[in-house]
VEXKESE-528706 format. One record per residue (C-alpha): chain; x negated, z negated, y negated. Coordinates in steps of 0.1 Angstrom, whole numbers. Example, Ala and Ser with C-alpha at 12.3 -4.5 7.8 and 13.67 -1.06 7.14 Angstrom:
BEGIN
+-------+-------+-------+-------+
: chain :  east :    up : north :
+-------+-------+-------+-------+
:     A :  -123 :   -78 :    45 :
:     A :  -137 :   -71 :    11 :
+-------+-------+-------+-------+
//
This chain:
BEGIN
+-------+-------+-------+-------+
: chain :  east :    up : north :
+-------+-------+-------+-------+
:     A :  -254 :  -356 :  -597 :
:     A :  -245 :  -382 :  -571 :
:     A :  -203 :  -377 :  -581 :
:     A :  -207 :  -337 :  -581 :
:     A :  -225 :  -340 :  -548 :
:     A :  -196 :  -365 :  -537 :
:     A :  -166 :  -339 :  -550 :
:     A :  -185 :  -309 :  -531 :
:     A :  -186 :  -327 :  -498 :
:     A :  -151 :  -338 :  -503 :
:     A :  -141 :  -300 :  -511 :
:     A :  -159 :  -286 :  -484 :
:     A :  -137 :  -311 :  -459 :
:     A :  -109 :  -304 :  -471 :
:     A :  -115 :  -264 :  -473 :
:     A :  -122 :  -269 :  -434 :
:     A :   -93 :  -290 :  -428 :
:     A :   -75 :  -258 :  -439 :
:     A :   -94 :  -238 :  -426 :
:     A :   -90 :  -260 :  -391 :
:     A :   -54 :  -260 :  -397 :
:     A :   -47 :  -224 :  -403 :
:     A :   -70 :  -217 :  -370 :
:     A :   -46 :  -240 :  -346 :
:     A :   -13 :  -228 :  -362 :
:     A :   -27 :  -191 :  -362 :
:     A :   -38 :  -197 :  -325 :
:     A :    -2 :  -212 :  -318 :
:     A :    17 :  -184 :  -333 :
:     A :    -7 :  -157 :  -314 :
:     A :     1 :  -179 :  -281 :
:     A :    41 :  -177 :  -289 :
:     A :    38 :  -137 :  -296 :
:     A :    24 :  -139 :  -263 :
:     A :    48 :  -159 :  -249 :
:     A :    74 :  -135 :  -262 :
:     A :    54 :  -104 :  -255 :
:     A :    54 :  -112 :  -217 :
:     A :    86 :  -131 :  -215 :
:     A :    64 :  -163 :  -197 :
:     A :    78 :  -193 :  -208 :
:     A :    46 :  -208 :  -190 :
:     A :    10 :  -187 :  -195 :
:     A :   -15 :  -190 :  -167 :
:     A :   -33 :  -225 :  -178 :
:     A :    -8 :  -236 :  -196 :
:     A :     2 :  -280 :  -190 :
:     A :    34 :  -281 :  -175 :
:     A :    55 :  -313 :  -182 :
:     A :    53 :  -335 :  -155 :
:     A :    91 :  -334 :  -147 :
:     A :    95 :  -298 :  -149 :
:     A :    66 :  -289 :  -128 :
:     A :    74 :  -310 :   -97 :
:     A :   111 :  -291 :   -98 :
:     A :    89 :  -255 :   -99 :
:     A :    66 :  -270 :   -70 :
:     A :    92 :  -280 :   -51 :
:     A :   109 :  -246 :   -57 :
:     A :    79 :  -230 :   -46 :
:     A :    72 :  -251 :   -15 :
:     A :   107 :  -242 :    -1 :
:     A :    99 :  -203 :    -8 :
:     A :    65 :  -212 :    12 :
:     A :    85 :  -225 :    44 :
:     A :   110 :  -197 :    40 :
:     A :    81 :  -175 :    45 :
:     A :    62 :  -193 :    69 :
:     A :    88 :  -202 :    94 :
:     A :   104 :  -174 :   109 :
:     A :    76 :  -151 :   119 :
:     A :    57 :  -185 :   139 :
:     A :    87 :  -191 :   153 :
:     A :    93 :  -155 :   171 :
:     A :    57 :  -145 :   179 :
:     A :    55 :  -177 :   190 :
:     A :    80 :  -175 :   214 :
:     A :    74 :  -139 :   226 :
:     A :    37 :  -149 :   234 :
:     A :    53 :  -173 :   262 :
:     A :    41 :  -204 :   241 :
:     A :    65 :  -236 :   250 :
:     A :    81 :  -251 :   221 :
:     A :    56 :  -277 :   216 :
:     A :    29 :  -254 :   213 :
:     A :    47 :  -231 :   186 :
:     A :    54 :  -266 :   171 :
:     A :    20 :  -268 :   167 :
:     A :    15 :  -230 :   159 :
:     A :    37 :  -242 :   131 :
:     A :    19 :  -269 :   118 :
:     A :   -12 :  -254 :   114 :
:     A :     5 :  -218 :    96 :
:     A :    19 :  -249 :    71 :
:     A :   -18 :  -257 :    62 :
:     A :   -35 :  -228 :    62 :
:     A :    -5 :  -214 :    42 :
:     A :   -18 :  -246 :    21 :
:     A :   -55 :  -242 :    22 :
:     A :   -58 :  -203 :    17 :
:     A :   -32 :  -206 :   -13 :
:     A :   -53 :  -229 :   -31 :
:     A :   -85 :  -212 :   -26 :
:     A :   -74 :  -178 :   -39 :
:     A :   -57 :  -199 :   -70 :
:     A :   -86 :  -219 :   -77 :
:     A :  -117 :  -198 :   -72 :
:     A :   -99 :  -160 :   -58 :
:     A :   -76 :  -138 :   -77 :
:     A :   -69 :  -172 :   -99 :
:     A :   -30 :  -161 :   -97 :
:     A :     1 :  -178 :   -90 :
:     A :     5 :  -158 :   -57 :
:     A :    15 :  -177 :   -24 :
:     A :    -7 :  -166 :     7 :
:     A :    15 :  -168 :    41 :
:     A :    23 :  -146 :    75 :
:     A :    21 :  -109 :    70 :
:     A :    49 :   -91 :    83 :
:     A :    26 :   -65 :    92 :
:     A :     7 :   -87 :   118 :
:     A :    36 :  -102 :   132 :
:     A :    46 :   -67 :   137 :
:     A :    16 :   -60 :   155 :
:     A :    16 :   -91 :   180 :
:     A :    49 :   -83 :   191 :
:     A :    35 :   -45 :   197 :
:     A :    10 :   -62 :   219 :
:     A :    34 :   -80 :   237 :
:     A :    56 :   -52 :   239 :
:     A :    33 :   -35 :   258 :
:     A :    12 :   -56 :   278 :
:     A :    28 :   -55 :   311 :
:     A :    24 :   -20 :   314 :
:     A :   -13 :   -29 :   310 :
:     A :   -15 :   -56 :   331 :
:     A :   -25 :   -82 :   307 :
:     A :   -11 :  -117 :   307 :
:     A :     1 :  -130 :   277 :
:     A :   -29 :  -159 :   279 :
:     A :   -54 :  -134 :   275 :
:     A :   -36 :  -114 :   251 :
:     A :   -32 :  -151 :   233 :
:     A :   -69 :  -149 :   234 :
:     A :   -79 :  -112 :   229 :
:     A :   -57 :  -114 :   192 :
:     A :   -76 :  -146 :   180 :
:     A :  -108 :  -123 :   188 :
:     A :   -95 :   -95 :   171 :
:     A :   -84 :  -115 :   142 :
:     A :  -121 :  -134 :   140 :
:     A :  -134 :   -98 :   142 :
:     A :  -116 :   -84 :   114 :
:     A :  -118 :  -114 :    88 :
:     A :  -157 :  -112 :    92 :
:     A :  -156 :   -75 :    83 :
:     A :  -135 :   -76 :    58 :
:     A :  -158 :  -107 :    43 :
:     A :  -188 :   -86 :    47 :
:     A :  -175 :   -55 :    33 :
:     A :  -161 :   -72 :     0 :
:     A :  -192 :   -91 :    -5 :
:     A :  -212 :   -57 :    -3 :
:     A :  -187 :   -40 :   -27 :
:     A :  -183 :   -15 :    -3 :
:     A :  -147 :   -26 :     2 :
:     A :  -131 :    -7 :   -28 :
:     A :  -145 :    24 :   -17 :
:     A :  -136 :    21 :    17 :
:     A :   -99 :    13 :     8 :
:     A :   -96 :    45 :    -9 :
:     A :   -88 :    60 :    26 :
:     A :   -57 :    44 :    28 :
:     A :   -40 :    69 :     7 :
:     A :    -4 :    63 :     5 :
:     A :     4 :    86 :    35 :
:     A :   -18 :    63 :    55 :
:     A :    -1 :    32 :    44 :
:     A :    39 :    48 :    44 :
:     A :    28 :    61 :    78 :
:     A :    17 :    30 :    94 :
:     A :    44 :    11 :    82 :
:     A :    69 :    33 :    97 :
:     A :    55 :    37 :   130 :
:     A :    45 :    -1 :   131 :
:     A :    84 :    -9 :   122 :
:     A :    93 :    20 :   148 :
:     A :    74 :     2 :   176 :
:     A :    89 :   -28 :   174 :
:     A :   121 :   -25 :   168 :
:     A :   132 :   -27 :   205 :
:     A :   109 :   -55 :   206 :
:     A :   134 :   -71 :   174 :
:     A :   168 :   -58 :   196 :
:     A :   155 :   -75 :   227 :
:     A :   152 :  -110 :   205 :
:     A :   185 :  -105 :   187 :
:     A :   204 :   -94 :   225 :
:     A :   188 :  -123 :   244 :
:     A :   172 :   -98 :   267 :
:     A :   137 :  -110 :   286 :
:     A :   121 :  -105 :   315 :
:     A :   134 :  -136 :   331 :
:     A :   170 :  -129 :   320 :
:     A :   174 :   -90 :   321 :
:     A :   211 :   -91 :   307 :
:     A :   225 :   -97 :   271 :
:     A :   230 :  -131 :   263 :
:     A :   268 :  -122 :   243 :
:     A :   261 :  -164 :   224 :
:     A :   224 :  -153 :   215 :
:     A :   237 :  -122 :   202 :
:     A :   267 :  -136 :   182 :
:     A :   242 :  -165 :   166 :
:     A :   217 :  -136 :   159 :
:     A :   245 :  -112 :   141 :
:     A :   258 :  -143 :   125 :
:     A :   224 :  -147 :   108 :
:     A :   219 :  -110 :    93 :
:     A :   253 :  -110 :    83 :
:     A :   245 :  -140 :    58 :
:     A :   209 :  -127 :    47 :
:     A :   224 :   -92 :    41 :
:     A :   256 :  -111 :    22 :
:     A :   232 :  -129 :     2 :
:     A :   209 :  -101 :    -7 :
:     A :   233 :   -83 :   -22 :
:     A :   257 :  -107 :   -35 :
:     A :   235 :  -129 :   -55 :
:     A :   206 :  -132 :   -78 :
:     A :   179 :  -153 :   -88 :
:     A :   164 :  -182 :   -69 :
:     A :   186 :  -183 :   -41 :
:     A :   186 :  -145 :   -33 :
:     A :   147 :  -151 :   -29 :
:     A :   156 :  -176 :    -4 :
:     A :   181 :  -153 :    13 :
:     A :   160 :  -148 :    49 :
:     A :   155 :  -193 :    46 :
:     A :   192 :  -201 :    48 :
:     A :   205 :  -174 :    65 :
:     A :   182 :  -189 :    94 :
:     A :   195 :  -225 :    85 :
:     A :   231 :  -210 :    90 :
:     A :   219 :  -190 :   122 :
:     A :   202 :  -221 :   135 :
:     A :   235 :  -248 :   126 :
:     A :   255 :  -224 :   149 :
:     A :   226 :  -225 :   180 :
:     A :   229 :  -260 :   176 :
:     A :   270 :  -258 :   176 :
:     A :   268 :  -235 :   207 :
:     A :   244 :  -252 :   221 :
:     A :   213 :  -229 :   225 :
:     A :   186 :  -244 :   204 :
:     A :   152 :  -253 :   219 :
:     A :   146 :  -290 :   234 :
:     A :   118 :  -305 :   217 :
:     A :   100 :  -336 :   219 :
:     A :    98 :  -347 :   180 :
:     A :    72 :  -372 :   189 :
:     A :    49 :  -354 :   215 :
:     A :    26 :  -346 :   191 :
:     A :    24 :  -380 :   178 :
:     A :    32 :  -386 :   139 :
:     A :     1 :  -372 :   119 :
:     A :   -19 :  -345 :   137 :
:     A :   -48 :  -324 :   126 :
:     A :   -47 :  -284 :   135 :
:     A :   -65 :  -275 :   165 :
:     A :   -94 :  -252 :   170 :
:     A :   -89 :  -222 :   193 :
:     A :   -55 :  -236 :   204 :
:     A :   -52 :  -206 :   227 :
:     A :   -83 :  -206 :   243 :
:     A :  -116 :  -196 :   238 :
:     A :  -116 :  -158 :   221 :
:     A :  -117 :  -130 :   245 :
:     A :  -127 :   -94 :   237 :
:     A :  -108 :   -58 :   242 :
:     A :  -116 :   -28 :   226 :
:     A :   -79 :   -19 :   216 :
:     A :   -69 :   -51 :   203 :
:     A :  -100 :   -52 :   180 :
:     A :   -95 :   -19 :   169 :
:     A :   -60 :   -23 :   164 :
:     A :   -62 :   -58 :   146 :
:     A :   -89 :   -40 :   121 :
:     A :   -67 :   -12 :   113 :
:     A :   -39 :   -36 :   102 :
:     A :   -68 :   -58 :    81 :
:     A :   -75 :   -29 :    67 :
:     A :   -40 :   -20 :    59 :
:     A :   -34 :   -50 :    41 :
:     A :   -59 :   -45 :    16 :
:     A :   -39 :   -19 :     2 :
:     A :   -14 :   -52 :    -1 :
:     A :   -39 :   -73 :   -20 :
:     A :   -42 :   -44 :   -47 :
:     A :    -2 :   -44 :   -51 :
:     A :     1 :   -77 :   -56 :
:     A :   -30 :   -92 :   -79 :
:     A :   -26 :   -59 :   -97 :
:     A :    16 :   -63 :  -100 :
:     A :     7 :  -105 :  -109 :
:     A :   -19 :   -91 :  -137 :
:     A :     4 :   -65 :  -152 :
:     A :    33 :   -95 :  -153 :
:     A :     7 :  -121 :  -170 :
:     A :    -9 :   -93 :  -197 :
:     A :   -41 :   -98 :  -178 :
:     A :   -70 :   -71 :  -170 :
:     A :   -82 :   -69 :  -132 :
:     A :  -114 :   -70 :  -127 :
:     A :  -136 :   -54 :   -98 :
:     A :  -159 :   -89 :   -94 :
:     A :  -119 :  -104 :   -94 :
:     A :  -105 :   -79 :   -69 :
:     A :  -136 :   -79 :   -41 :
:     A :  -130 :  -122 :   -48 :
:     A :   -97 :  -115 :   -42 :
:     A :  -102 :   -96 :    -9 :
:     A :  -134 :  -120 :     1 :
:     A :  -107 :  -142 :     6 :
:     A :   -81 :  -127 :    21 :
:     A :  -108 :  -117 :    47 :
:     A :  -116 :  -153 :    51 :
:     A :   -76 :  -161 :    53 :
:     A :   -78 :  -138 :    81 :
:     A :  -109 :  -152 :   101 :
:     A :   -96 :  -186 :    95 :
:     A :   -61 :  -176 :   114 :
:     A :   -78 :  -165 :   142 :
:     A :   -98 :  -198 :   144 :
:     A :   -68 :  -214 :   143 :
:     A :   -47 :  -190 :   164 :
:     A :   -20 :  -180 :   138 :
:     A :    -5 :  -154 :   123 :
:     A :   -28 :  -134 :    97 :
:     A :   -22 :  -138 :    65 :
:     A :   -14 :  -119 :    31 :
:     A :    -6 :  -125 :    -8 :
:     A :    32 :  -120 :   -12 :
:     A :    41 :   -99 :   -37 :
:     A :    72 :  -117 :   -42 :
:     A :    55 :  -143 :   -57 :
:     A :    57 :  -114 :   -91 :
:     A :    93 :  -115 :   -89 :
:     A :    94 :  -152 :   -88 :
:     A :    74 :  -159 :  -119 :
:     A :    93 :  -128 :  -136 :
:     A :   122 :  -152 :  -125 :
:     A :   110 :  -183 :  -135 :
:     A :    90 :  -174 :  -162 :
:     A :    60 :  -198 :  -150 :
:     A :    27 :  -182 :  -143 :
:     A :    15 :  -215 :  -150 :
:     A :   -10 :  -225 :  -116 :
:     A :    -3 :  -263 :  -118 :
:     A :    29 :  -262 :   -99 :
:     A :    11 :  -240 :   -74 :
:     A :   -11 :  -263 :   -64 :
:     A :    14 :  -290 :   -65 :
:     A :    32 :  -265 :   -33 :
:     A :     2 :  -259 :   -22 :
:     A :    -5 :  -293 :   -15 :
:     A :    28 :  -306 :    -1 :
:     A :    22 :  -274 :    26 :
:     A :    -9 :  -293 :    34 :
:     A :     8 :  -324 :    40 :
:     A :    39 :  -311 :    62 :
:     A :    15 :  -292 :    82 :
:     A :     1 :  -322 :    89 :
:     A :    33 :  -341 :   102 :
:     A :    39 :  -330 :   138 :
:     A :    79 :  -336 :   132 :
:     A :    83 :  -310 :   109 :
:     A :    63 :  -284 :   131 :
:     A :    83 :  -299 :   160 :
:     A :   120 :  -298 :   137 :
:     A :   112 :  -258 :   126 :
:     A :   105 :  -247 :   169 :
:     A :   142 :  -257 :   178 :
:     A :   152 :  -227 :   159 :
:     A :   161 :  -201 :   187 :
:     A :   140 :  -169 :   190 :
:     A :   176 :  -150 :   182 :
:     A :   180 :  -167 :   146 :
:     A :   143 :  -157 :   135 :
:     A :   152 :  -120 :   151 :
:     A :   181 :  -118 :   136 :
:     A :   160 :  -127 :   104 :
:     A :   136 :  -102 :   113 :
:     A :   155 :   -74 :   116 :
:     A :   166 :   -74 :    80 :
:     A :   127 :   -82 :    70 :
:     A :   115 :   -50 :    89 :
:     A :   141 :   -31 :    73 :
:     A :   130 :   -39 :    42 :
:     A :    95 :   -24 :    51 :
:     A :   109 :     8 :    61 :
:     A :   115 :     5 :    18 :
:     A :    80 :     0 :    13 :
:     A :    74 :    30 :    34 :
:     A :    95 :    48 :    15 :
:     A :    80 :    38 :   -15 :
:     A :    43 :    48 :    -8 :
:     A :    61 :    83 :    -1 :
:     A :    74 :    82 :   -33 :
:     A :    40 :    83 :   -47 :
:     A :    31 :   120 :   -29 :
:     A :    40 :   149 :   -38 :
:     A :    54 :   168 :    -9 :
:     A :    40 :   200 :    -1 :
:     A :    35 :   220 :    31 :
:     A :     0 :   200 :    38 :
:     A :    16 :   166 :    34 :
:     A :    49 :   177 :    57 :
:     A :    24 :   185 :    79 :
:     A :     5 :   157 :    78 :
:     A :    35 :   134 :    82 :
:     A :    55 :   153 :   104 :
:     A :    25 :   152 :   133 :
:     A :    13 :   117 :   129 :
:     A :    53 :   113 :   135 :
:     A :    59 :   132 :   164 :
:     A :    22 :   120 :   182 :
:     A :    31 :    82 :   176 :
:     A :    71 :    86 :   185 :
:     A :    63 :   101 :   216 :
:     A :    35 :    81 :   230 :
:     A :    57 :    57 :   222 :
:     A :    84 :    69 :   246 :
:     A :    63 :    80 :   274 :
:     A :    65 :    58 :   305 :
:     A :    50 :    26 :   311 :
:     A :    26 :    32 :   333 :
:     A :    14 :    66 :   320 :
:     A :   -25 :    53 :   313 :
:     A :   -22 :    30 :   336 :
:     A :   -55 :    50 :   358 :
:     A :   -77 :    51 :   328 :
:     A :  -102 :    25 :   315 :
:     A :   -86 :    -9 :   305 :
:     A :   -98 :     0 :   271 :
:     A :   -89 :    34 :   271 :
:     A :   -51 :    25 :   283 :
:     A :   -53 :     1 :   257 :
:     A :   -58 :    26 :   230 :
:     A :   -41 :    58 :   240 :
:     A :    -6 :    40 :   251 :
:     A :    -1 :    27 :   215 :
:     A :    19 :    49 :   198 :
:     A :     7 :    28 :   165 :
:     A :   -27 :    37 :   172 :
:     A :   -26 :    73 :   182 :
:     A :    -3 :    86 :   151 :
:     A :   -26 :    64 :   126 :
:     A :   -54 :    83 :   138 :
:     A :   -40 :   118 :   141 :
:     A :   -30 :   108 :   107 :
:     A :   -66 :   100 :    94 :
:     A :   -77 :   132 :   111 :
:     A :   -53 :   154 :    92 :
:     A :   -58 :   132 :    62 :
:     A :   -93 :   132 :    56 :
:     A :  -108 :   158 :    79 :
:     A :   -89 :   188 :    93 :
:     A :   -67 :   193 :    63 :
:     A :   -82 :   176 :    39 :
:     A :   -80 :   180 :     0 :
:     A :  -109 :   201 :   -22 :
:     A :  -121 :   178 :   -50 :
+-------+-------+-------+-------+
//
């Protein structure tokens, strides 16, 4: 009885040794069908050999300065901030770029997406600045009045994804809402962008013909790259056309001075670097409009990252997703920066690379924390002259007349929607081109709002959109 007893137990481990066995190499062969399904060499939390996954982290963290660099650099600049203080403007974009990345990795949308300066909010502060004379306001208060707007607008955001009203709300960005606001956004600043790339400011009205040349020099080399090359280095086109726009400043000798060591060696960010927050109407309104915008971003790019990785979005994972980009954007106002938003180039990089793995994401992650914290890198990035990051921008804001394009793409065109458009254009365009001081009489606030040409075509556009021509369920 004792030997039968023996034989089954020793039957029964070896039938779940096999069975154990078939499980691991069934497991394995479902994980390489997946591999091969979605082309990921890497799956999301997938070990990544030590060697290989410091070369993808450091790949990344040079995509994260390529990103984070120029847009500092020319708001920066155009918000009358000496080079020490966009130094430090740098600096603390480096860690939040850091911080925010590895919050939405860890505990947000859970993807391998890098968080960094939108392109629509840089937009917007050089709208401000565009047009702050003509109300009177210094550039110190509009310093002040942004970080309010931008503290504003993180906190609603927070509060509406939290609520789960935020989904619904996003609905009224249809995607004549979005192509619409990109257009007139990149519409409005564009002299702002010829300005930077001509050398032309207030204290020197004429062109500056070496400023010019350095900033022609630098499109020339991002456009060259974009369309002459492919993989890794064309996503790092806009990163060393700067570095060749910003060798010739220094060979002509127009790059900013800077003391590498004013800000010591290790520094943490600052609070409130511009002051304490100030309020105004149109600045708030305007900043919450563009947080809202962005949300339409968020969706693009965790929705692009899940189709790439085979993975279902949730809505719990979406309102995470946009909690935190509402916090990205409350924590950029505390710490007077650019606001932030996912980069949906981060998708082509892992189609690219074929990691979705998050390891070496939070290897970049990291080393962003650490430069950020090193005032000579901060202080090494601000001697690049505001005409190499125009001439940068130029070809950045170009490509967002694309995405305007795009949303377009998605409508279908009838008499309504050519109506819809073709107003919102014409309102925006020409308040636009009015004179300076047209609204200079009314209310601060008032003068504020109705002299953006951004702000009156977006809401002629909701109007027509959702209320005087709007669709029959």
């Amino acid at each position: 009885m004792n030997a039968n007893n023996h034989i089954s137990v020793a039957a029964r481990k070896r039938s779940l040794n096999h069975d154990l066995r078939f499980y691991i190499q069934r497991n394995r062969h479902g994980i390489m069908e997946q591999n091969v399904e979605n082309g990921l060499k890497y799956q999301l939390d997938d070990r990544v050999p030590f060697g290989e996954n410091m070369m993808y982290g450091f790949q990344q963290i040079v995509l994260f300065v390529a990103s984070a660099v120029v847009m500092p650099v020319v708001v920066g600049y155009a918000l009358g901030l000496a080079p020490a203080a966009v130094a430090a403007m740098l600096q603390r974009t480096f860690v939040l770029c850091g911080v925010m990345t590895l919050l939405q990795v860890r505990w947000g949308h859970r993807f391998p997406i890098q968080d960094g300066p939108a392109g629509l909010w840089s937009g917007l502060f050089l709208l401000m600045v565009s047009s702050a004379p003509a109300l009177g306001i210094s550039l110190e208060s509009l310093r002040t009045d942004l970080e309010m707007g931008m503290l504003l607008a993180g906190i609603l955001v927070m509060a509406l994804a939290a609520s789960g009203l935020i989904c619904r709300m996003a609905k009224l960005f249809t995607p004549i809402i979005n192509g619409l606001l990109i257009l007139l956004m990149v519409l409005q600043i564009s002299a702002s962008i010829m300005k930077g790339m001509l050398g032309v400011s207030e204290e020197s009205p004429g062109i500056d013909g070496t400023a010019f040349l350095v900033a022609v020099f630098t499109m020339v080399v991002i456009l060259f790259i974009n369309l002459f090359t492919k993989g890794f280095i064309r996503s790092i086109a806009t990163f060393i056309g700067m570095v060749a726009g910003w060798i010739l400043a220094v060979v002509l000798g127009i790059t900013e001075k800077v003391n590498f060591l004013q800000n010591g060696i290790v520094t943490m960010p600052t609070l409130l670097a511009w002051g304490k927050p100030t309020y105004d109407g149109g600045v708030v309104l305007t900043c919450m409009i563009s947080a809202f915008v962005l949300i339409s971003m968020v969706f693009a790019s965790i929705n692009g990252m899940g189709a790439m990785v085979g993975e279902t979005i949730t809505e719990k994972k979406m309102q995470r997703s946009i909690f935190f980009h509402g916090m990205a954007t409350f924590m950029t106002g505390g710490f007077s920066s650019i606001a932030f938003m996912p980069y949906v180039s981060s998708i082509g990089v892992v189609e690219m690379t074929g990691v979705a793995s998050r390891r070496p994401m939070y290897l970049a992650a990291g080393g962003m924390i650490v430069m950020g914290l090193i005032a000579p890198f901060g202080a090494l990035f601000a001697t690049i002259p505001a005409c190499v990051g125009n001439g940068a921008l130029i070809i950045i804001f170009a490509l967002c007349i694309g995405q305007a394009l795009r949303e377009f793409r998605k409508v279908e065109f009838e008499s309504r929607e050519n109506l819809i458009v073709g107003l919102s254009m014409i309102i925006g365009c020409g308040i636009m081109f009015l004179a300076a001081g047209t609204f200079s009489k009314l209310p601060a606030t008032a003068a504020c709002l109705l002299s953006n040409g951004l702000i009156v075509g977006m809401a002629a556009a909701f109007l027509l959109e959702h209320v005087v021509m709007r669709k029959k369920s």
